[in-house]
N, CA, C and O atoms as CSV, one atom per row, in Angstrom:
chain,resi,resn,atom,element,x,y,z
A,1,UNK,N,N,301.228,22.639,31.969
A,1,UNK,CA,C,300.436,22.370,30.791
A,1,UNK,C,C,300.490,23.572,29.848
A,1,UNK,O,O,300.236,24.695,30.283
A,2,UNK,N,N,300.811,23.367,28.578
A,2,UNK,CA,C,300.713,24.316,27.715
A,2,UNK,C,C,299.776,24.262,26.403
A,2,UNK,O,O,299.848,23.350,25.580
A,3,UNK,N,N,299.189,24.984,26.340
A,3,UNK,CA,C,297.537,25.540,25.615
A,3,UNK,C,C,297.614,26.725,24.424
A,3,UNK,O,O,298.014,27.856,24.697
A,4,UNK,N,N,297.267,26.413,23.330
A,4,UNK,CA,C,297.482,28.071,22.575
A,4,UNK,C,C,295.703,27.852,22.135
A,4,UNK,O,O,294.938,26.890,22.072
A,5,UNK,N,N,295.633,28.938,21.959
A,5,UNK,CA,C,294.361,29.260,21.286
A,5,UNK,C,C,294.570,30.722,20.026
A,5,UNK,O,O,295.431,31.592,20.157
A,6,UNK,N,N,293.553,30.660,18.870
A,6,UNK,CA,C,293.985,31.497,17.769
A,6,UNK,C,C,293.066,32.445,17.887
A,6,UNK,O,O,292.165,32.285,18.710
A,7,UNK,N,N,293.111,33.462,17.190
A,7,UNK,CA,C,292.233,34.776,16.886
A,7,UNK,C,C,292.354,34.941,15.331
A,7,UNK,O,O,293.275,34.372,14.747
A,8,UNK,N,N,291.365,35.775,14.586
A,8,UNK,CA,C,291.657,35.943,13.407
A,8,UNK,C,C,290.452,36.965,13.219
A,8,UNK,O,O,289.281,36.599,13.321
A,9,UNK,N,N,290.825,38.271,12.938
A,9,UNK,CA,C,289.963,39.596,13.169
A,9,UNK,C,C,289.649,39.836,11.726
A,9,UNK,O,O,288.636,40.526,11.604
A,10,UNK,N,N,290.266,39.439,10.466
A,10,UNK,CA,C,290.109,39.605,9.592
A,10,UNK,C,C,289.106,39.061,8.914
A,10,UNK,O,O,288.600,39.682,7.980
A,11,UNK,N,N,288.533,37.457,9.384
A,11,UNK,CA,C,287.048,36.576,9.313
A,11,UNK,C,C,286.212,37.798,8.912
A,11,UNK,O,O,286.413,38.782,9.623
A,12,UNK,N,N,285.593,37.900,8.230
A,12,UNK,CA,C,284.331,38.812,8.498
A,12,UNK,C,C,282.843,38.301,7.978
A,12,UNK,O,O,282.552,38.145,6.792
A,13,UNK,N,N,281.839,38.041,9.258
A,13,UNK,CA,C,281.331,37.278,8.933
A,13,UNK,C,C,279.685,38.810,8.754
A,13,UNK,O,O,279.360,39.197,7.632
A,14,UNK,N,N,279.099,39.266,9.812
A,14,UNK,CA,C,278.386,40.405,9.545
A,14,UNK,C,C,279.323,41.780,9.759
A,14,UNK,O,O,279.300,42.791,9.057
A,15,UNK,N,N,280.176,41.510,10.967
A,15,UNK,CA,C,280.837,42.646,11.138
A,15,UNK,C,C,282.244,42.367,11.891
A,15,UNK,O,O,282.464,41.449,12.680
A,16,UNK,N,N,282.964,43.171,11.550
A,16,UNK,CA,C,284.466,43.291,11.205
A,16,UNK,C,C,284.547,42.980,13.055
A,16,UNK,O,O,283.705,43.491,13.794
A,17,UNK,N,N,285.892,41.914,13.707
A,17,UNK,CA,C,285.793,42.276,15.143
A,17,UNK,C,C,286.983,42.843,15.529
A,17,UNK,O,O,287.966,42.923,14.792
A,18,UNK,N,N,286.926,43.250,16.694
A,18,UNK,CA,C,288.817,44.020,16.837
A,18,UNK,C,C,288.850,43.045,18.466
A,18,UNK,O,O,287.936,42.935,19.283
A,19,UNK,N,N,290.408,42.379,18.518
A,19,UNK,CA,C,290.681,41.457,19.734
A,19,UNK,C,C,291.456,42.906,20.484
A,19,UNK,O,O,292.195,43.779,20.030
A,20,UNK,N,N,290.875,42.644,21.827
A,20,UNK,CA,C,291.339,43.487,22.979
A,20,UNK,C,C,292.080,42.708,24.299
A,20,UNK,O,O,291.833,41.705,24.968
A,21,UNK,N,N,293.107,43.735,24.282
A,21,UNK,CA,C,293.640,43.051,25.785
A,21,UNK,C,C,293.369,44.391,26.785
A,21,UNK,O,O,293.659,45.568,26.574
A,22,UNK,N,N,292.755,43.821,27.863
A,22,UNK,CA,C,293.073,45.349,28.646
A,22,UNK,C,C,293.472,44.860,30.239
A,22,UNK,O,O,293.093,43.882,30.884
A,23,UNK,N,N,294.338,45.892,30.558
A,23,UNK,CA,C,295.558,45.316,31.912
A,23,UNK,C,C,295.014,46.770,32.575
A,23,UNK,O,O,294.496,47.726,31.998
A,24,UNK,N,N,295.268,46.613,33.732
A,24,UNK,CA,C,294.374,47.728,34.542
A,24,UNK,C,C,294.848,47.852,36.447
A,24,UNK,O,O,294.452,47.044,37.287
A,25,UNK,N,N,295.571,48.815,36.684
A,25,UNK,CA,C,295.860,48.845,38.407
A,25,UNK,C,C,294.719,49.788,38.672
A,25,UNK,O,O,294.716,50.597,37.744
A,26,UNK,N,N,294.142,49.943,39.175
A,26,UNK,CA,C,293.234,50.167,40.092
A,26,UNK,C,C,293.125,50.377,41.672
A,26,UNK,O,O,292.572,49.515,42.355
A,27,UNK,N,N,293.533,51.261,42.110
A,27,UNK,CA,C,294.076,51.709,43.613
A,27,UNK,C,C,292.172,51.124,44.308
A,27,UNK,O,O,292.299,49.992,44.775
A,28,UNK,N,N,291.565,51.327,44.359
A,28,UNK,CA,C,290.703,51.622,45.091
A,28,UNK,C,C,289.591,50.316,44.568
A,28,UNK,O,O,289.055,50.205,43.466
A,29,UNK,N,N,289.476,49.441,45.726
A,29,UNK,CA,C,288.850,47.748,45.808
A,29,UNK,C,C,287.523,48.601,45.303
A,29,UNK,O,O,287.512,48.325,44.103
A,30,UNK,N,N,286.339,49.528,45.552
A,30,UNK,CA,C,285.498,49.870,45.006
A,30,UNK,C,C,285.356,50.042,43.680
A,30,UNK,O,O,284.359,49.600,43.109
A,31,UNK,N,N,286.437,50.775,42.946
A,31,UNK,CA,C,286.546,51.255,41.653
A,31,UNK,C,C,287.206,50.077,40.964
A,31,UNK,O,O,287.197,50.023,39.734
A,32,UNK,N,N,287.601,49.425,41.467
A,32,UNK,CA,C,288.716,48.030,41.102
A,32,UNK,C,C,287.327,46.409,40.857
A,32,UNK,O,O,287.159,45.518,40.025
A,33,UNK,N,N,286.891,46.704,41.706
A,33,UNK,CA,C,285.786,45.571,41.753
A,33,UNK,C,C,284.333,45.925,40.371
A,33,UNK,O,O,283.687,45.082,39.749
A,34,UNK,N,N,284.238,47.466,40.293
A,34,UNK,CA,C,282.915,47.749,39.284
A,34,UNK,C,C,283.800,47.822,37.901
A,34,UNK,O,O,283.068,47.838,36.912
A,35,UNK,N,N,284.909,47.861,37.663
A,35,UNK,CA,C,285.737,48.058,36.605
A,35,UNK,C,C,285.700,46.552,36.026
A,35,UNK,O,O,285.440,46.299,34.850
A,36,UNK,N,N,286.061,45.374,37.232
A,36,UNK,CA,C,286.073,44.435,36.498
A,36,UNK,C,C,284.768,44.028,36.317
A,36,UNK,O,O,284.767,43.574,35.173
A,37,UNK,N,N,283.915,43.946,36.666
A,37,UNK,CA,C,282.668,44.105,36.358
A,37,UNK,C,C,281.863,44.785,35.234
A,37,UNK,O,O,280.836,44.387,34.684
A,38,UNK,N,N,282.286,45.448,35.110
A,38,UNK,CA,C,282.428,46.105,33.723
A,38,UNK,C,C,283.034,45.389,32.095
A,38,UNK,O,O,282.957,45.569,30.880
A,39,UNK,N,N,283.517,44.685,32.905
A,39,UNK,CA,C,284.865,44.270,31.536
A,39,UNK,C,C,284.101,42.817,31.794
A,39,UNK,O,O,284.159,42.103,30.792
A,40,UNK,N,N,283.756,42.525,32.344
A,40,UNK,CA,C,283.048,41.284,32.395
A,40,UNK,C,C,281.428,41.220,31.092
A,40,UNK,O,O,280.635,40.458,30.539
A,41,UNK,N,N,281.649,42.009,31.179
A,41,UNK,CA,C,280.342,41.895,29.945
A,41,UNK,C,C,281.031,42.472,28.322
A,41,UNK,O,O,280.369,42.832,27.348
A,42,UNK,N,N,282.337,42.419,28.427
A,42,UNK,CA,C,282.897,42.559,27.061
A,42,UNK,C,C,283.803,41.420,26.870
A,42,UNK,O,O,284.064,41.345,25.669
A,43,UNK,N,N,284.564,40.238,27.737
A,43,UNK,CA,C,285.073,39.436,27.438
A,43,UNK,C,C,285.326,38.616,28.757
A,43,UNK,O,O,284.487,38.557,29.657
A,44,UNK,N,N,286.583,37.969,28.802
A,44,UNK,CA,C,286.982,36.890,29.889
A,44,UNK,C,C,287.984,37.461,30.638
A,44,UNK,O,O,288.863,38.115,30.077
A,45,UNK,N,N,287.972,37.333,31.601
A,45,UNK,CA,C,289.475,37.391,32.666
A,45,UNK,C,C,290.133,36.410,32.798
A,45,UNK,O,O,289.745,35.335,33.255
A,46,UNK,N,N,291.694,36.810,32.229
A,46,UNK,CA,C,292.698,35.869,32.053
A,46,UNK,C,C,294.064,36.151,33.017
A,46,UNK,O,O,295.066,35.436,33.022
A,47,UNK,N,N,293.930,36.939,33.544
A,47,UNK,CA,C,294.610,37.179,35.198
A,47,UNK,C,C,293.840,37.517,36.094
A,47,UNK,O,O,292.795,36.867,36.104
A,48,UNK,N,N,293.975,38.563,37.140
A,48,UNK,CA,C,293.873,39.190,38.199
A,48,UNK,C,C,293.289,40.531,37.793
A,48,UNK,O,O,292.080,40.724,37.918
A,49,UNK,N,N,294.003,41.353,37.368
A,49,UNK,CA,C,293.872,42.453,36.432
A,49,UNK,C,C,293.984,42.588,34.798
A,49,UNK,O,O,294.407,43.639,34.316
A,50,UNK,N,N,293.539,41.347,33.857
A,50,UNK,CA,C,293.857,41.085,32.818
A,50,UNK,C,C,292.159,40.937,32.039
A,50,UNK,O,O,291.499,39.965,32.405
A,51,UNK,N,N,291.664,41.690,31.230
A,51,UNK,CA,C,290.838,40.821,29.885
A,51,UNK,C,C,290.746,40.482,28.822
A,51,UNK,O,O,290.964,41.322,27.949
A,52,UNK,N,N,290.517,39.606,28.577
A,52,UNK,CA,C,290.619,39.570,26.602
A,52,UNK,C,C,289.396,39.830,26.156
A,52,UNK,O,O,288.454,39.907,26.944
A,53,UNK,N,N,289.256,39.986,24.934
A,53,UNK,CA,C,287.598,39.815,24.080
A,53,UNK,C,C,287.752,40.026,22.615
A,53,UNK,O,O,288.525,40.688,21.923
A,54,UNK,N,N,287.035,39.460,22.450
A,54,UNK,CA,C,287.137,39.653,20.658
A,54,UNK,C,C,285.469,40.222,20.521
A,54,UNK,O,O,284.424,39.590,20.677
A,55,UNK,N,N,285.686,41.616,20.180
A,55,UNK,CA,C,284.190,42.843,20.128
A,55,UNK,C,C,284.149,42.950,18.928
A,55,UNK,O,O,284.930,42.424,18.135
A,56,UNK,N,N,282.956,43.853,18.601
A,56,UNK,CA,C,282.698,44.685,17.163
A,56,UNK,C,C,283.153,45.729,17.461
A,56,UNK,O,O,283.338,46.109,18.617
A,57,UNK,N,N,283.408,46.365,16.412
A,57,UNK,CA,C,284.182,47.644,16.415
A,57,UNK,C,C,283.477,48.811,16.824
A,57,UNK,O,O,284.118,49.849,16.980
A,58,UNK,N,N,281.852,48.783,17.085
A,58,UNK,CA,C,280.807,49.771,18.011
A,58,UNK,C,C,281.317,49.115,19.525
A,58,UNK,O,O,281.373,49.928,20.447
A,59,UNK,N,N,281.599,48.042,19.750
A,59,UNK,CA,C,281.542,48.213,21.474
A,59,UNK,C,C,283.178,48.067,22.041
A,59,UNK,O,O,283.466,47.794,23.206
A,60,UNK,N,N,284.199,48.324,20.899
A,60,UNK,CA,C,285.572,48.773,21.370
A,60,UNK,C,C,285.498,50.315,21.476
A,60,UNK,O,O,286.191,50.963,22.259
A,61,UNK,N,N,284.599,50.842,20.622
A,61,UNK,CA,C,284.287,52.488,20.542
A,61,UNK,C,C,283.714,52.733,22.154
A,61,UNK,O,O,284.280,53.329,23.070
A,62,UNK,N,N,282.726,52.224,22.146
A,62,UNK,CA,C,281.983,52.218,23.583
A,62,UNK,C,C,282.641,51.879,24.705
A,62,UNK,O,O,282.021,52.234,25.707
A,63,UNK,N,N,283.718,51.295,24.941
A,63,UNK,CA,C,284.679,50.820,25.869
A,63,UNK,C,C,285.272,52.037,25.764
A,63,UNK,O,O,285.131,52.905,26.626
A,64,UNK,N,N,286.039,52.200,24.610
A,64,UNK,CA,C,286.866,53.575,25.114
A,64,UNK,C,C,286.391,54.834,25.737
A,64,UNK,O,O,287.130,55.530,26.433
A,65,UNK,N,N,284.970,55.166,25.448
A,65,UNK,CA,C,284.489,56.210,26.305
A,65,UNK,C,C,283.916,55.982,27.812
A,65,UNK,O,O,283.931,56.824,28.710
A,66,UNK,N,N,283.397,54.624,27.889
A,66,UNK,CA,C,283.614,54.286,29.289
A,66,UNK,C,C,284.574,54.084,30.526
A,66,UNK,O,O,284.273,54.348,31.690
A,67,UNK,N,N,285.855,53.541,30.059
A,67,UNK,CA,C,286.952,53.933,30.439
A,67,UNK,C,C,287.358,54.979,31.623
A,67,UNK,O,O,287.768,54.854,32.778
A,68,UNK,N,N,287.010,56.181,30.679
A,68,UNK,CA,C,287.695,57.292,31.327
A,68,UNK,C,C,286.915,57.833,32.726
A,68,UNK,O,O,287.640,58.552,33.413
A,69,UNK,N,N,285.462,57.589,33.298
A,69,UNK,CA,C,284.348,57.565,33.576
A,69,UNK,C,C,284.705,56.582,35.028
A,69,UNK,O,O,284.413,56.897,36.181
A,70,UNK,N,N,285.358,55.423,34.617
A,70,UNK,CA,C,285.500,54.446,35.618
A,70,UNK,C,C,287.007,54.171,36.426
A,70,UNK,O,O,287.176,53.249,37.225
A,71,UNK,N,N,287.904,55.029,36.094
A,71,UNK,CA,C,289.005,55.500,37.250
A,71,UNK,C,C,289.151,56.922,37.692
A,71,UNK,O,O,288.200,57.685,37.518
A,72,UNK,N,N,290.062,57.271,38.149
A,72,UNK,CA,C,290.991,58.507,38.542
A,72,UNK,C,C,291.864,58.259,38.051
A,72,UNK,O,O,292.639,57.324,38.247
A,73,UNK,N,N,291.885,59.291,37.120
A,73,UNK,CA,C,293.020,59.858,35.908
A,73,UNK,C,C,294.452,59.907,37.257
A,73,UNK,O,O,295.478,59.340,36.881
A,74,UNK,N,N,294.489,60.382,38.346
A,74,UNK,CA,C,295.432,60.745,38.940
A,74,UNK,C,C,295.790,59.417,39.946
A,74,UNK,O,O,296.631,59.432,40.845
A,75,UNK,N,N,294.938,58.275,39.560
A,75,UNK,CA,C,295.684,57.147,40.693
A,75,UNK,C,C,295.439,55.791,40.335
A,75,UNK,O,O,295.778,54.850,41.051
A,76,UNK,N,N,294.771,55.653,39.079
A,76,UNK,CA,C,294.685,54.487,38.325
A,76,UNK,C,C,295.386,54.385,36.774
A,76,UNK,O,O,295.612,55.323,36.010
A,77,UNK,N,N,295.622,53.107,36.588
A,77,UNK,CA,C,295.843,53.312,35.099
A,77,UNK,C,C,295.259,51.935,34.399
A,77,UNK,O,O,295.458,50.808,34.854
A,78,UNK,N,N,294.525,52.223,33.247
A,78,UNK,CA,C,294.262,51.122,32.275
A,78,UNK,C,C,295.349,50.797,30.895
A,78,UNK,O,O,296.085,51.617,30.345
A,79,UNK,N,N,295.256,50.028,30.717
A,79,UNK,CA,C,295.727,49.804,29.377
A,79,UNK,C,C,294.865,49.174,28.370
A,79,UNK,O,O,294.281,48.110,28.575
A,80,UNK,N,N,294.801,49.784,27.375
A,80,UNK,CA,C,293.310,49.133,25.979
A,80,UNK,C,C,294.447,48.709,25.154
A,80,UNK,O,O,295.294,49.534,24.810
A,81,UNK,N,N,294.542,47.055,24.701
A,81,UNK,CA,C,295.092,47.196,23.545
A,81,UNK,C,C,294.230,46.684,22.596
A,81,UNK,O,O,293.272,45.965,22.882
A,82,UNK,N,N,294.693,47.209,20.873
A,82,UNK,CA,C,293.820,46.404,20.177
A,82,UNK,C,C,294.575,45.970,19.194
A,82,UNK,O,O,295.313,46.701,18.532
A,83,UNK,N,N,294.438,44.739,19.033
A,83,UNK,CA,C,295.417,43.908,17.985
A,83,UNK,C,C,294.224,43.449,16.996
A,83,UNK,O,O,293.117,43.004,17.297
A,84,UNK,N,N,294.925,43.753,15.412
A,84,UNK,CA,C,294.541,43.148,14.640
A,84,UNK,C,C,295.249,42.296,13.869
A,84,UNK,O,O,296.476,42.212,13.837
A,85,UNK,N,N,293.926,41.224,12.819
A,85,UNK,CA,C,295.033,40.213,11.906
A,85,UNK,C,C,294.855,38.986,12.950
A,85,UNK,O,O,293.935,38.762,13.737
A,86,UNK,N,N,295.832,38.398,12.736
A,86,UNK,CA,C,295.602,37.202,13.205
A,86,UNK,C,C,296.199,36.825,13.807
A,86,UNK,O,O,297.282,36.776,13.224
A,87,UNK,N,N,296.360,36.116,15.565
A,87,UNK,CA,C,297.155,36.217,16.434
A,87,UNK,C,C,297.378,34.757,17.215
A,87,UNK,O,O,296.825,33.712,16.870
A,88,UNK,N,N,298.101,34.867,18.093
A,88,UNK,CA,C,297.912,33.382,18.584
A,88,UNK,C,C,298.733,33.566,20.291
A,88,UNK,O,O,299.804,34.008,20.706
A,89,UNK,N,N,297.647,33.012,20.813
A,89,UNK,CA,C,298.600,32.908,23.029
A,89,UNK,C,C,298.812,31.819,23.022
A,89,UNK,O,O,298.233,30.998,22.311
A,90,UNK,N,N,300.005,31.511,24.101
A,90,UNK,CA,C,300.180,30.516,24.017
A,90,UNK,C,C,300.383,30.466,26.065
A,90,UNK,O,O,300.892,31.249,26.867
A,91,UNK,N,N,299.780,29.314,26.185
A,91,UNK,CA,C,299.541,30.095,27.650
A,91,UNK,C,C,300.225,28.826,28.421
A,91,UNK,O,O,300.301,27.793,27.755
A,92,UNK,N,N,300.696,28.800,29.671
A,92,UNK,CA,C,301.646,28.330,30.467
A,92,UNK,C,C,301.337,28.040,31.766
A,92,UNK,O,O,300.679,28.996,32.177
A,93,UNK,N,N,301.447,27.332,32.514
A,93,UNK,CA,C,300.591,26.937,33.950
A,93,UNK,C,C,299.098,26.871,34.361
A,93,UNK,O,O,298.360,26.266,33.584
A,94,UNK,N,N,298.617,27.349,35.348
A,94,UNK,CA,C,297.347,27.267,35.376
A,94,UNK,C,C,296.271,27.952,34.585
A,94,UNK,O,O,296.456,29.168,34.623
A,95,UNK,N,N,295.501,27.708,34.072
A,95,UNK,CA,C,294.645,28.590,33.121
A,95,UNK,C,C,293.363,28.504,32.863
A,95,UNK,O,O,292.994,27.335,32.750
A,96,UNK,N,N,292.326,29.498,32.693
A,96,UNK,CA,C,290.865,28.805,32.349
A,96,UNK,C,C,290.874,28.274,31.029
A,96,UNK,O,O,291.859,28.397,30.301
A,97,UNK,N,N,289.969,27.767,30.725
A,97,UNK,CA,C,289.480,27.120,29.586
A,97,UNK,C,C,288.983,28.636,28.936
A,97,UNK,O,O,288.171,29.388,29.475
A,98,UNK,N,N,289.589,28.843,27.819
A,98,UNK,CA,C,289.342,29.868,26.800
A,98,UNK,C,C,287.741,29.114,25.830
A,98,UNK,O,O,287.731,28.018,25.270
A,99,UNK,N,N,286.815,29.893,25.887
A,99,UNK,CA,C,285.630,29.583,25.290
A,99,UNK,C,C,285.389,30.340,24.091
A,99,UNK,O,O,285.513,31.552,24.267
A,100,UNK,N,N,285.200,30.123,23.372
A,100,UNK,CA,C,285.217,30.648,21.733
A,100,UNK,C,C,283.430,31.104,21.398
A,100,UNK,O,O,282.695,30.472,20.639
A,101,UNK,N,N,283.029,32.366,22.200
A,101,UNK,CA,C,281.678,32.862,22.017
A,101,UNK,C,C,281.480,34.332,22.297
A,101,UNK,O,O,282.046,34.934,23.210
A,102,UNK,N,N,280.630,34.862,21.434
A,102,UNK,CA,C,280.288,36.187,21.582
A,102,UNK,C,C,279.624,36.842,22.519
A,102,UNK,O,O,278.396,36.752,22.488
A,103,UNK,N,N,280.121,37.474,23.340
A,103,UNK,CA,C,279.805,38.716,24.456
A,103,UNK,C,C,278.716,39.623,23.988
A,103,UNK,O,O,278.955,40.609,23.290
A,104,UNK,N,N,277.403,39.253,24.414
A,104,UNK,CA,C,276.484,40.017,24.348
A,104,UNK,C,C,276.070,41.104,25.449
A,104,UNK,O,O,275.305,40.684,26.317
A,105,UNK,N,N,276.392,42.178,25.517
A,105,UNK,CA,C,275.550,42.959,26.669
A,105,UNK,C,C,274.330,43.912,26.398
A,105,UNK,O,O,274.196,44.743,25.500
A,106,UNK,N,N,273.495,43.573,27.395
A,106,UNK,CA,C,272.090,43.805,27.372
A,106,UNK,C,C,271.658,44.998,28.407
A,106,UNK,O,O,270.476,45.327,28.511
């Protein structure tokens, strides 16, 4: 089954959003399990080690300083990306249902 869903960062409705992908190895099931947990209150998991989110540009700031806090520089690695403009996935085999709503954390 094949599925696309759109993004468009440029909308600006109160505040400007920036779409994130972040991919992440994680040696250690402790640090690996609170990480995604972490990322769970900024968007969806779309692999194993995969999230998306479409944030405000205060809690992509706030992600990046959390980040560094939640591996070992010497045995993990994250990847932050941030794409702007307007984008489009187009996704291929099994997949969740992509939900189109804002990530509030409290």
């Amino acid at each position: 089954m094949k599925e696309n869903y759109f993004w468009n960062t440029e909308e600006t409705k109160r505040e400007k959003k920036v779409y994130i992908l972040v991919i992440y190895d994680i040696v250690s099931n402790k640090r690996r399990t609170a990480f995604a947990k972490k990322m769970e209150g900024y968007g969806f998991r779309v692999q194993k080690s995969a999230f998306e989110a479409l944030v405000s540009e205060r809690l992509y700031k706030k992600l990046l300083e959390e980040i560094p806090g939640s591996i070992r520089k010497d045995e993990d690695s994250v990847r932050l990306y941030r794409i702007t403009g307007q984008g489009e996935v187009t996704l291929f085999g099994v997949n969740e249902t992509i939900k189109d709503e804002e990530v509030i954390i409290i």
